[in-house]
Backbone as numpy.savetxt, mean C-alpha at the origin, in Angstrom:
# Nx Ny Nz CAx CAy CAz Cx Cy Cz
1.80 12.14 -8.92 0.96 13.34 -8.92 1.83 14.58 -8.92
1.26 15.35 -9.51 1.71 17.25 -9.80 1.24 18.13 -8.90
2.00 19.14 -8.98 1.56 20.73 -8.11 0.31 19.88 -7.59
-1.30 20.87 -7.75 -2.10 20.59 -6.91 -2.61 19.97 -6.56
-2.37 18.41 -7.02 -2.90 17.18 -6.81 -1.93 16.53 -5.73
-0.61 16.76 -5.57 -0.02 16.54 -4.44 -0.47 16.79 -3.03
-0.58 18.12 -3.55 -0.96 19.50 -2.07 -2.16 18.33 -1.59
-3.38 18.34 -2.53 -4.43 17.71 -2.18 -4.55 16.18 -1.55
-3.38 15.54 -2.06 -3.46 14.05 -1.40 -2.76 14.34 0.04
-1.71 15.16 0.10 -0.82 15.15 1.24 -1.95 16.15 2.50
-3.27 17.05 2.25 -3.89 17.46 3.17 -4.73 16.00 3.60
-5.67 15.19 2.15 -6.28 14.29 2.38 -5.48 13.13 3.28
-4.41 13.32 3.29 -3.67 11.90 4.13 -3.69 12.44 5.78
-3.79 14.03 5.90 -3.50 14.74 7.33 -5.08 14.52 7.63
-5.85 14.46 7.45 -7.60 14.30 7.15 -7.42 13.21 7.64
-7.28 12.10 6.94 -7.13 11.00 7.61 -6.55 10.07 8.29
-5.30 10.61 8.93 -5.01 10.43 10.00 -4.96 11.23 11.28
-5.41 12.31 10.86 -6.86 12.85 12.06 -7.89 12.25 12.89
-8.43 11.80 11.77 -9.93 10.68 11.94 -9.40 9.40 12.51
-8.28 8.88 11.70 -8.32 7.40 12.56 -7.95 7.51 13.86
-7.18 8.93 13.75 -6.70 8.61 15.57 -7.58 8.33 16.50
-9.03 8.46 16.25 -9.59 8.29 17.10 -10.39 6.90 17.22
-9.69 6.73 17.88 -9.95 4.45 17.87 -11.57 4.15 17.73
-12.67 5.44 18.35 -13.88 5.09 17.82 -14.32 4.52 16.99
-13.49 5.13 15.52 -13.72 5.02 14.10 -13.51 3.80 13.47
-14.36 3.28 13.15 -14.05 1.67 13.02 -13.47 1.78 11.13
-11.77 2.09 11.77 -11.07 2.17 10.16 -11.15 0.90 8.96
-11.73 -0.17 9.32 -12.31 -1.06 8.70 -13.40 -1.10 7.23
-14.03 -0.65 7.77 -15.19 0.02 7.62 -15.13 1.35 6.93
-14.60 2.21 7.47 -13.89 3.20 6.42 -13.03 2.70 4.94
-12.43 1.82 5.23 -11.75 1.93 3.88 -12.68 0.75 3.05
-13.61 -0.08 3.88 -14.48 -0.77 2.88 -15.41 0.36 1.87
-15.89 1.62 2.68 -16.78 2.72 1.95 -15.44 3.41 1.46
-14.29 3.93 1.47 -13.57 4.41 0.28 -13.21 3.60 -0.84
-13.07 2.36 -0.47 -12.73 1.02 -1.61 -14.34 1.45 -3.02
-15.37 1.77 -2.16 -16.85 1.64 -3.34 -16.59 2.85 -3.65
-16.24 3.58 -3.06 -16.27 5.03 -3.61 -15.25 4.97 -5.08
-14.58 4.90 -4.86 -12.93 4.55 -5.59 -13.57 4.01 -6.49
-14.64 2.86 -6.76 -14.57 1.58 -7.90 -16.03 2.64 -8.61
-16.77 3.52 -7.94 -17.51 4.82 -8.61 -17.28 5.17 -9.39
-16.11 6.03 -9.06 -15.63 7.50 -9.56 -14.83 6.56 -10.73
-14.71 5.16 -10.99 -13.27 4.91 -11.15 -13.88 4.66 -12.87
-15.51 4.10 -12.30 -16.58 4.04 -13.83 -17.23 5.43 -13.91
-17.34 6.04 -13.47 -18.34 7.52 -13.70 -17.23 8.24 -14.17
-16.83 8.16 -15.36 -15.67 9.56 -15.57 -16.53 10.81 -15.71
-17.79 11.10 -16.15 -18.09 12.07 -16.31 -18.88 12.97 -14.82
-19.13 12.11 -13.95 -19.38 12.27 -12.42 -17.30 12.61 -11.63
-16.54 11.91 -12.12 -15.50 12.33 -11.53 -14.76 13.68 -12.17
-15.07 14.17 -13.29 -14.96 14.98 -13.70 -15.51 16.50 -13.61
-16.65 16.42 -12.92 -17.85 17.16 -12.36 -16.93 17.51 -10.85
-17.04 16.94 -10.04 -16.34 16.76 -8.71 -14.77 17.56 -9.14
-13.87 17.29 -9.81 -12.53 17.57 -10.10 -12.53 19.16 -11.05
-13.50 19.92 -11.29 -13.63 21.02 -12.42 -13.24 22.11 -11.13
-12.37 22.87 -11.64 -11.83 23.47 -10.79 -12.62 24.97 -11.24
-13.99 25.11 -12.15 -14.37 25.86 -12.53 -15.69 26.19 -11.24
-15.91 25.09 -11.02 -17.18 24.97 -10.16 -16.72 25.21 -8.79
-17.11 25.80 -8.25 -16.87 26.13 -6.27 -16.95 24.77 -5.37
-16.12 24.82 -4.82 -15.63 23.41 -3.99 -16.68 23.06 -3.55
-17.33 23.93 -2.31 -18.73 23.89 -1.46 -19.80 23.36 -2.20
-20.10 23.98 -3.56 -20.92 22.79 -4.32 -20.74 21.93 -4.77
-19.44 21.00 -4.55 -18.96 20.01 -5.24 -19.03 18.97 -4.13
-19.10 19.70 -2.84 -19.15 18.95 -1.86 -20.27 19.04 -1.10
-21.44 19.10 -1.48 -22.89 19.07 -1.67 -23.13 18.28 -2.03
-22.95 17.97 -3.47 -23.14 17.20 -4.63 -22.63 16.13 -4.13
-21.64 15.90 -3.89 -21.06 14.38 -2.98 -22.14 13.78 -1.94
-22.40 15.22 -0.81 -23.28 14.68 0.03 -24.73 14.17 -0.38
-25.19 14.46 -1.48 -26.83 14.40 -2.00 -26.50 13.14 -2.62
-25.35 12.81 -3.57 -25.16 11.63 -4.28 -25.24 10.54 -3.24
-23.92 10.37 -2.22 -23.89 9.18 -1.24 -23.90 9.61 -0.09
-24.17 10.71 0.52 -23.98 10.73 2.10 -24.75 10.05 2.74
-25.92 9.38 2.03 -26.46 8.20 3.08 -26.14 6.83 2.90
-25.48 6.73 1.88 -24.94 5.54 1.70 -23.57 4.88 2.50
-23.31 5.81 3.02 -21.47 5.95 3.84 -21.60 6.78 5.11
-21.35 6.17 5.80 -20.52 6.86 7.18 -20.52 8.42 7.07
-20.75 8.46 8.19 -20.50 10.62 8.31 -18.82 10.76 8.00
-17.93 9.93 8.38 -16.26 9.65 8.25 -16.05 10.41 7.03
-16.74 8.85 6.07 -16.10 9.10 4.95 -17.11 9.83 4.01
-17.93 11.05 4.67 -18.55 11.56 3.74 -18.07 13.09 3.67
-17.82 13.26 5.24 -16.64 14.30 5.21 -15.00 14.07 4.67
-14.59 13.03 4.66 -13.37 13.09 3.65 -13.61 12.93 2.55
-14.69 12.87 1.68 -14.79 13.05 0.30 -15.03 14.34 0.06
-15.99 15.07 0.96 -16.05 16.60 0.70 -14.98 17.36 0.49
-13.86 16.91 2.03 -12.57 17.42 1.76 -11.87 17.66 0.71
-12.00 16.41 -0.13 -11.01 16.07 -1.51 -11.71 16.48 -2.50
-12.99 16.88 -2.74 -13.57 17.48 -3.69 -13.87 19.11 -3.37
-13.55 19.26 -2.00 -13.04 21.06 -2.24 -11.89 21.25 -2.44
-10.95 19.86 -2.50 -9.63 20.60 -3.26 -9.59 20.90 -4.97
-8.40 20.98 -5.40 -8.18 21.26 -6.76 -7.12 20.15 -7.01
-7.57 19.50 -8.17 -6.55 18.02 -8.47 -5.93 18.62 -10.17
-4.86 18.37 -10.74 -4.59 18.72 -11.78 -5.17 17.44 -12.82
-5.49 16.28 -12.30 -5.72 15.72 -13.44 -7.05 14.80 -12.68
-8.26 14.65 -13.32 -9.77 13.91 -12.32 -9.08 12.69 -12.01
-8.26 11.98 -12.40 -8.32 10.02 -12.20 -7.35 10.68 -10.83
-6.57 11.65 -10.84 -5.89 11.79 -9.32 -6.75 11.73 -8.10
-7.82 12.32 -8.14 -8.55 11.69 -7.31 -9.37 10.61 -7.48
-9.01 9.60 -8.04 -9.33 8.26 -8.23 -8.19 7.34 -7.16
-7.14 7.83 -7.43 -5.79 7.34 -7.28 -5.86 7.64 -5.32
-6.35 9.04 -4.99 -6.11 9.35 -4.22 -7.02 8.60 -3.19
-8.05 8.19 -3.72 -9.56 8.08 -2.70 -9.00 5.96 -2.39
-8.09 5.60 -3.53 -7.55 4.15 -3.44 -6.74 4.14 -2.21
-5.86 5.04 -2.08 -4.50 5.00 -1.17 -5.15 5.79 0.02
-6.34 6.25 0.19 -6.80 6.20 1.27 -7.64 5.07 2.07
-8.06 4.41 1.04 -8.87 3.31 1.52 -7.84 2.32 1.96
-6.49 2.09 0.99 -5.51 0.83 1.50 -4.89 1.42 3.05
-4.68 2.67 3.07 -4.24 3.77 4.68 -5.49 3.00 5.42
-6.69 2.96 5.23 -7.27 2.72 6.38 -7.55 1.10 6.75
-7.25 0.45 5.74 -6.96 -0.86 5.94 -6.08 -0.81 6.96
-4.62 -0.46 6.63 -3.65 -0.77 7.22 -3.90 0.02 8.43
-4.10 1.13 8.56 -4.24 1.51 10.08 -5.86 0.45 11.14
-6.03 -0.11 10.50 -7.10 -1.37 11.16 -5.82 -2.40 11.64
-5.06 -3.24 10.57 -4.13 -3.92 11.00 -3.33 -3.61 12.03
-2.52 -2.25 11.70 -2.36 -1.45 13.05 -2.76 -1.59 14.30
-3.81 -1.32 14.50 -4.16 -1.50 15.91 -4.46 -3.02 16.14
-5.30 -3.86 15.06 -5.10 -5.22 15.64 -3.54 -5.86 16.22
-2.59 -4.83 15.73 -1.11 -5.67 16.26 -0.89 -6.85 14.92
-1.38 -6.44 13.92 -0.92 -7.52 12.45 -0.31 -6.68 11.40
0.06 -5.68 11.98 0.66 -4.92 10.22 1.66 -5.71 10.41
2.94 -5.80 11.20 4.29 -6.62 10.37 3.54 -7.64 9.28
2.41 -8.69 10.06 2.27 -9.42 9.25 1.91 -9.39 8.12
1.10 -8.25 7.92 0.60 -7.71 6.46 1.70 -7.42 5.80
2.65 -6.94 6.21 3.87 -6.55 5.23 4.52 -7.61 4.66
4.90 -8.51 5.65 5.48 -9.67 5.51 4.94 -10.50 4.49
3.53 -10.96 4.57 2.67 -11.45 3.26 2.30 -10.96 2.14
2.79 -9.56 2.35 2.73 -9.27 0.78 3.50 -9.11 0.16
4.56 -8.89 0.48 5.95 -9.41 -0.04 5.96 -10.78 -0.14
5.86 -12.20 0.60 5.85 -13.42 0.31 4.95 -13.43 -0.92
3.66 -13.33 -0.77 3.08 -13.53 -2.02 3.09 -13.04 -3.24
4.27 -11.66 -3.05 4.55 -11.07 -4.73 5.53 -11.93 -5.52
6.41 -12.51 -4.10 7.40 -13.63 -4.18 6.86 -14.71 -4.94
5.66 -15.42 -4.39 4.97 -16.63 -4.88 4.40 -16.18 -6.57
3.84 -15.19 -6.82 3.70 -14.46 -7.55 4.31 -14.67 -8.68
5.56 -14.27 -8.77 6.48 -13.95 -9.39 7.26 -15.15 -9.91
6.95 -16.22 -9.01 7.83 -18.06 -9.58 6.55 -18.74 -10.18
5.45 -18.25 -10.32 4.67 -19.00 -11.03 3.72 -18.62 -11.70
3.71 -18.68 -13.37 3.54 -18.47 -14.48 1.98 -18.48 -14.19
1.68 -19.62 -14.03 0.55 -20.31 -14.58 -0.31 -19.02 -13.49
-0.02 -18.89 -12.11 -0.61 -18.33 -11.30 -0.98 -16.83 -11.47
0.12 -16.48 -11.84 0.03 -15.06 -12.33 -0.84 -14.90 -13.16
-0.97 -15.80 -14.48 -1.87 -15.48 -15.60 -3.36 -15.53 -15.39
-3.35 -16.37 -14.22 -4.63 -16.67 -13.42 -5.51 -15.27 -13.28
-4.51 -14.77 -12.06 -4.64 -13.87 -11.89 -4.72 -12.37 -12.43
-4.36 -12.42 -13.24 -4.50 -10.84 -14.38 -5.22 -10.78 -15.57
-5.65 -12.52 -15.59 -6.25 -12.45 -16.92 -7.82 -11.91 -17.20
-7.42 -11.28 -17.90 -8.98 -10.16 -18.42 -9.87 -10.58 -18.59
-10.40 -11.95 -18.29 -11.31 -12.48 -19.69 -11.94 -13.38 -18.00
-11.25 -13.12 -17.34 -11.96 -14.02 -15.79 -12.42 -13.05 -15.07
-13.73 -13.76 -14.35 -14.44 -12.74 -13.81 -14.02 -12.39 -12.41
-14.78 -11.46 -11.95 -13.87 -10.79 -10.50 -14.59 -12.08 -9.67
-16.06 -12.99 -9.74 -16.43 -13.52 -8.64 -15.14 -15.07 -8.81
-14.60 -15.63 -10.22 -13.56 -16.41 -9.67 -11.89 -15.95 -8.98
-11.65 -14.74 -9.32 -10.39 -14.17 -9.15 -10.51 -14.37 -7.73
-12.16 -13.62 -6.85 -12.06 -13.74 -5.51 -12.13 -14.71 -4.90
-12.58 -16.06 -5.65 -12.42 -17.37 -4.94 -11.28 -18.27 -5.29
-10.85 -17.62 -6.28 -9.29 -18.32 -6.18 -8.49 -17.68 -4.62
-8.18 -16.43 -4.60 -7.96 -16.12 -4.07 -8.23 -15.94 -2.15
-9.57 -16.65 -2.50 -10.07 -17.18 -0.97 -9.38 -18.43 -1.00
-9.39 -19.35 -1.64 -8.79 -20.47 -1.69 -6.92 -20.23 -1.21
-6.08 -19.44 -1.51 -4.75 -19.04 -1.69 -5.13 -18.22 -0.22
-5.45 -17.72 0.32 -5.21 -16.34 1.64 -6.20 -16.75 2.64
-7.00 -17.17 2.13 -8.31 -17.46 3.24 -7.57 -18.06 4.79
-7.87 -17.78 5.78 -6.87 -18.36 7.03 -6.06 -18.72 6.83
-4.91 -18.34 5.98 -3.75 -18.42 6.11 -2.97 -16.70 6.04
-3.90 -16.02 6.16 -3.26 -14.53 6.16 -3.63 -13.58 6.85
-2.97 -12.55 7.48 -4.38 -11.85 8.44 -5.90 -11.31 7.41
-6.19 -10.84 8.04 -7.23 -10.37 6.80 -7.12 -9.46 6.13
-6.51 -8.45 6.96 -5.77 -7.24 6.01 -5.43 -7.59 4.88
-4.42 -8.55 4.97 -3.80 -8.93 3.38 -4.45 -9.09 2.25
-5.59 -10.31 2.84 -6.46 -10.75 1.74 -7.56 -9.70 1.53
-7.62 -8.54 2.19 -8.69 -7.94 1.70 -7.83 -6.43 0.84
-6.61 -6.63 0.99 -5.80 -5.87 -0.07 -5.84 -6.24 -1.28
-4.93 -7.62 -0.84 -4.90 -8.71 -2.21 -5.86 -8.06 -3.11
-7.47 -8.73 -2.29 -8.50 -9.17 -3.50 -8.90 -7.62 -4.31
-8.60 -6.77 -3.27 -9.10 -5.26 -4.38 -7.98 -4.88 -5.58
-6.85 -5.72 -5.14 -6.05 -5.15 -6.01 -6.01 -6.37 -7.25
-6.26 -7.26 -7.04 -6.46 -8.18 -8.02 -7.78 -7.79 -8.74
-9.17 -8.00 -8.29 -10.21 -7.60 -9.18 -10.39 -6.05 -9.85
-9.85 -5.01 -9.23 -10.04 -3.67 -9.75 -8.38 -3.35 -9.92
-7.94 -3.57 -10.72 -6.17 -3.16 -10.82 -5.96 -2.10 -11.32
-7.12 -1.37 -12.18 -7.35 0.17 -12.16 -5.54 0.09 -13.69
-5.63 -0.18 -14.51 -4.29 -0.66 -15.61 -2.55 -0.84 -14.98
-2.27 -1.29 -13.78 -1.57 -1.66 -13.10 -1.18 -2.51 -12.94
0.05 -3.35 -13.10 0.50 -4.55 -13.07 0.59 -5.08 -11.82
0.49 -6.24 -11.64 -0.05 -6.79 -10.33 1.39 -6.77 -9.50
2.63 -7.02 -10.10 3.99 -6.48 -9.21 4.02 -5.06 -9.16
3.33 -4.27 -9.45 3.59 -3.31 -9.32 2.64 -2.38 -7.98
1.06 -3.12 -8.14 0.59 -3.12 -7.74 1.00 -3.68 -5.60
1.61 -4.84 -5.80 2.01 -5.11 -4.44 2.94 -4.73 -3.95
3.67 -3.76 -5.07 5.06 -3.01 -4.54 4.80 -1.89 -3.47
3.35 -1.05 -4.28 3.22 -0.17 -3.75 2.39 -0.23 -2.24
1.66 -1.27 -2.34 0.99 -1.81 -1.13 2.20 -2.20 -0.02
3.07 -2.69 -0.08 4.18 -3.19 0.48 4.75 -1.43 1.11
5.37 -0.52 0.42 5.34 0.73 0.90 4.86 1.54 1.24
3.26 1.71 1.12 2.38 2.31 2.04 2.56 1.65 3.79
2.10 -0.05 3.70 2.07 -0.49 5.05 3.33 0.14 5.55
4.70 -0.28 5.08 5.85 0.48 5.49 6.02 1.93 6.15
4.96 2.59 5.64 4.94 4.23 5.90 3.96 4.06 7.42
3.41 3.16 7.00 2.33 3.58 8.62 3.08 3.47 9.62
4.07 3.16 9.61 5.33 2.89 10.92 6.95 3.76 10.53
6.45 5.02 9.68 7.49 5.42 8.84 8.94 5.01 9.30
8.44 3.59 8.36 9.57 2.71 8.12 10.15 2.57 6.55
11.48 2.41 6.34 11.80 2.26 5.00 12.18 0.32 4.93
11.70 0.36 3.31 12.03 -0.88 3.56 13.02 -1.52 2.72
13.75 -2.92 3.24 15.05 -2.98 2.46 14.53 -4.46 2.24
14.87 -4.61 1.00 14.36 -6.07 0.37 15.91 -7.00 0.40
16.07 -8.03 1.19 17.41 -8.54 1.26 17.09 -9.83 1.17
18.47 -10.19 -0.09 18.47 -11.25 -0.85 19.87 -11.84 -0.13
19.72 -13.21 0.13 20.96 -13.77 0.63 20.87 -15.27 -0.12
21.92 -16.13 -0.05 21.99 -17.05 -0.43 21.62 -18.69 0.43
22.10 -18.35 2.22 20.94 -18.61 3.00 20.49 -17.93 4.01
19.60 -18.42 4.77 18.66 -17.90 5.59 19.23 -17.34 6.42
19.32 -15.64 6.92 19.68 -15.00 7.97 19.81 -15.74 9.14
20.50 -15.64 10.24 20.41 -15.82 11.30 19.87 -15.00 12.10
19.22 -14.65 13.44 18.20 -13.34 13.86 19.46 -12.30 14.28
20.56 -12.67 14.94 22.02 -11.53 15.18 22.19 -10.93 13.76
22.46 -11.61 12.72 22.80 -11.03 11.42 21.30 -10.10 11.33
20.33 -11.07 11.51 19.09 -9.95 10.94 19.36 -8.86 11.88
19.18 -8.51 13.20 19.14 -7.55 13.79 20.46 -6.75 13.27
21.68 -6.84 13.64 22.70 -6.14 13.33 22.31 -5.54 11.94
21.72 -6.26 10.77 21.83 -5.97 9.63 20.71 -4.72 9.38
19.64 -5.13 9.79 18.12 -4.15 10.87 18.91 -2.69 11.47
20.00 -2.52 12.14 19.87 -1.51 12.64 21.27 -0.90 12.34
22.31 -1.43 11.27 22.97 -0.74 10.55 22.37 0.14 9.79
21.26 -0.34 8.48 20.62 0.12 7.60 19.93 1.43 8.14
19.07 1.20 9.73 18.16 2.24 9.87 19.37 3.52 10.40
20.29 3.00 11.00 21.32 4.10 11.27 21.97 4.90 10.01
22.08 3.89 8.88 22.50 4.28 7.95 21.27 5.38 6.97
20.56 5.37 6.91 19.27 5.62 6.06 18.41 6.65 6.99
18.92 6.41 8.44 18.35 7.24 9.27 16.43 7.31 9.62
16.02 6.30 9.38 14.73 5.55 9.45 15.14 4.17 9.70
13.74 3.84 10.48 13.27 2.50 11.04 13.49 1.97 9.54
13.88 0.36 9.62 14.29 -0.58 8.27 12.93 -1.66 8.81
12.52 -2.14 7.68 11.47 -3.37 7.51 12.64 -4.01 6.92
12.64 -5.37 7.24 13.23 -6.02 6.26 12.70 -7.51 5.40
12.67 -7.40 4.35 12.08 -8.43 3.47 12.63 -9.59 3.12
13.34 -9.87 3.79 13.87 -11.87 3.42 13.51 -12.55 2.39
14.69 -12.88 1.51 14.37 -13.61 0.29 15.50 -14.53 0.22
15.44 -15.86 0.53 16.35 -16.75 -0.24 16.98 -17.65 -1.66
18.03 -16.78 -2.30 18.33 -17.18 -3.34 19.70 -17.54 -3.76
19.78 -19.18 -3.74 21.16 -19.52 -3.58 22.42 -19.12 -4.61
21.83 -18.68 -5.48 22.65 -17.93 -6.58 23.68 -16.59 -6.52
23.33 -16.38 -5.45 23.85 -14.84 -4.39 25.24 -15.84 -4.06
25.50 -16.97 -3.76 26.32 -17.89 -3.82 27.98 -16.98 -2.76
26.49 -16.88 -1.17 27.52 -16.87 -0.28 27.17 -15.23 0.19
26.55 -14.08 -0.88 26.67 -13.08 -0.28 24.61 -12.75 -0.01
25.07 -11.19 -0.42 24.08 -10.46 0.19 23.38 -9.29 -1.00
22.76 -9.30 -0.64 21.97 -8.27 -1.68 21.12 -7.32 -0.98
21.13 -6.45 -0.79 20.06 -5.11 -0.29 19.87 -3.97 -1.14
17.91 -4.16 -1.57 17.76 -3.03 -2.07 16.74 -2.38 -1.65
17.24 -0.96 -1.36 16.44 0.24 -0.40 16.21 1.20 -1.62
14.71 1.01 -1.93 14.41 2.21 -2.70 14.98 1.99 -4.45
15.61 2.63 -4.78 16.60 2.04 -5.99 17.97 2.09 -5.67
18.02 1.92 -4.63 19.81 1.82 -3.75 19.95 0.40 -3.96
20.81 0.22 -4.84 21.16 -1.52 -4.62 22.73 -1.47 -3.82
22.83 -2.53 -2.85 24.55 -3.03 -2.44 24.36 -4.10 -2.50
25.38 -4.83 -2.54 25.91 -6.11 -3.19 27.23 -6.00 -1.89
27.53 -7.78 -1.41 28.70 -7.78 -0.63 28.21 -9.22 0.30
29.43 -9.35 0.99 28.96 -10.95 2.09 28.31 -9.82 2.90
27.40 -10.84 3.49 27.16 -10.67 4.97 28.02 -10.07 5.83
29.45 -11.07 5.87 30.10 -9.95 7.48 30.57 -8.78 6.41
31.38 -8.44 4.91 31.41 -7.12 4.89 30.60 -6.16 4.78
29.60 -6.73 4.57 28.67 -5.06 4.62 28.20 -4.95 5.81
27.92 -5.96 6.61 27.53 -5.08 8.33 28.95 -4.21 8.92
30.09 -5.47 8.48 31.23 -4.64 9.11 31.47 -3.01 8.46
31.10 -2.94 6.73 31.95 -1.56 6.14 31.09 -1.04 6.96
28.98 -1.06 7.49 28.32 -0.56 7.91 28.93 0.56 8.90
29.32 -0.75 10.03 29.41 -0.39 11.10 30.71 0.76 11.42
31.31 0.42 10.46 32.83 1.33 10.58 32.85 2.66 9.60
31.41 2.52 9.08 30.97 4.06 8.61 30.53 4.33 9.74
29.63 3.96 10.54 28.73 4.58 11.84 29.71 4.91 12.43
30.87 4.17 12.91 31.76 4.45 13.93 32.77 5.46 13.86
32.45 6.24 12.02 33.45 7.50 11.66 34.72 7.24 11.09
């Protein structure tokens, strides 16, 4: 997003984490009514376009919201749609984009307080992993021509109690409505939102075998010293690394064993 479509997502994100702070708000539930809102606006281009005309006065744009669905949704999320339709967006699908990444925010701040976001993070990275080694699965999954009620029962079948629910109720929106988004691309960004709710950065580390928890920790709190943020870290075993290490933060790639890069780490920290 550009100039005023930024301004507008970055007030809408202070909006709503306003609102969730207050544990009343059953953030659940909120992002199930921004998820319908989102899959709206996402078919009404000429209704999201109406809402986004920066010709028309906010206050009636946010009228018009309330007369359309304010009884259909929560007082929550009928005042954060007003919000985002008295702003000014430079392009209408930005607030398409925007009303999505509020609904996945309030997912994750639900996980949040249940005490399951690591795990949400953790599984969606495993499953972009699973994802990504199998052909047949993937095609399953993206293919155009299958309807959203099997995508969601494949996918009950694959996550159903085996994931918190957060996950699978990420998963399945991002699988049936992918909005022209590739489905790795799609869980990348899901993977760095959860990350932000704990503004944490996250480092995807490839080794050849399985960390030990001293290496993980040491390796955990070089990075965040180094990067100067809390580190998530994403575990991937791939024996082809053949002995070392791989970490990539952001588009920062390093390459090196295990003990030299905690050690160069540590003997940068140490000056």
């Amino acid at each position: 997003m550009n100039g005023a479509s930024r301004e507008a997502l970055a007030a809408a994100r202070e909006r709503l984490d306003a609102l969730t702070d207050n544990t009343s708000v059953d953030a659940a539930r909120l992002a199930d009514e921004l998820a319908a809102v989102t899959a709206l606006l996402d078919r009404e281009v000429s209704l999201r376009r109406v809402l986004t005309d920066p010709a028309q006065a906010g206050e009636a744009k946010a009228e018009l919201v309330q007369r359309l669905i304010g009884g259909q949704v929560g007082g929550e999320t009928a005042d954060l749609l007003a919000g985002l339709v008295r702003s000014r967006w430079s392009q209408s699908r930005d607030l398409v984009d925007a009303l999505e990444e509020l609904a996945n925010t309030a997912d994750l701040t639900a996980a949040q307080r249940a005490g399951t976001l690591d795990d949400v993070e953790d599984e969606l990275f495993r499953f972009g992993r699973i994802v990504s080694g199998n052909t047949e699965l993937r095609a399953a999954l993206t293919d155009r021509k299958a309807g959203v009620p099997a995508k969601g029962e494949l996918l009950r079948s694959l996550l159903g109690g085996r994931t918190a629910a957060t996950t699978e109720r990420l998963v399945t929106r991002l699988v049936t409505a992918p909005r022209g988004r590739s489905l790795e691309a799609g869980l990348e960004s899901l993977s760095k939102l959860a990350a932000d709710r704990r503004n944490r950065m996250v480092a995807v580390v490839t080794s050849a075998v399985p960390l030990s928890d001293p290496q993980k920790q040491r390796l955990g709190a070089a990075l965040a010293k180094l990067y100067g943020r809390q580190m998530h870290l994403n575990l991937d075993v791939d024996p082809e690394v053949l002995g070392g290490i791989r970490v990539q933060v952001g588009d920062e790639v390093i390459n090196g064993s295990i003990a030299d890069r905690i050690g160069d780490a540590e003997r940068r920290l140490a000056g």
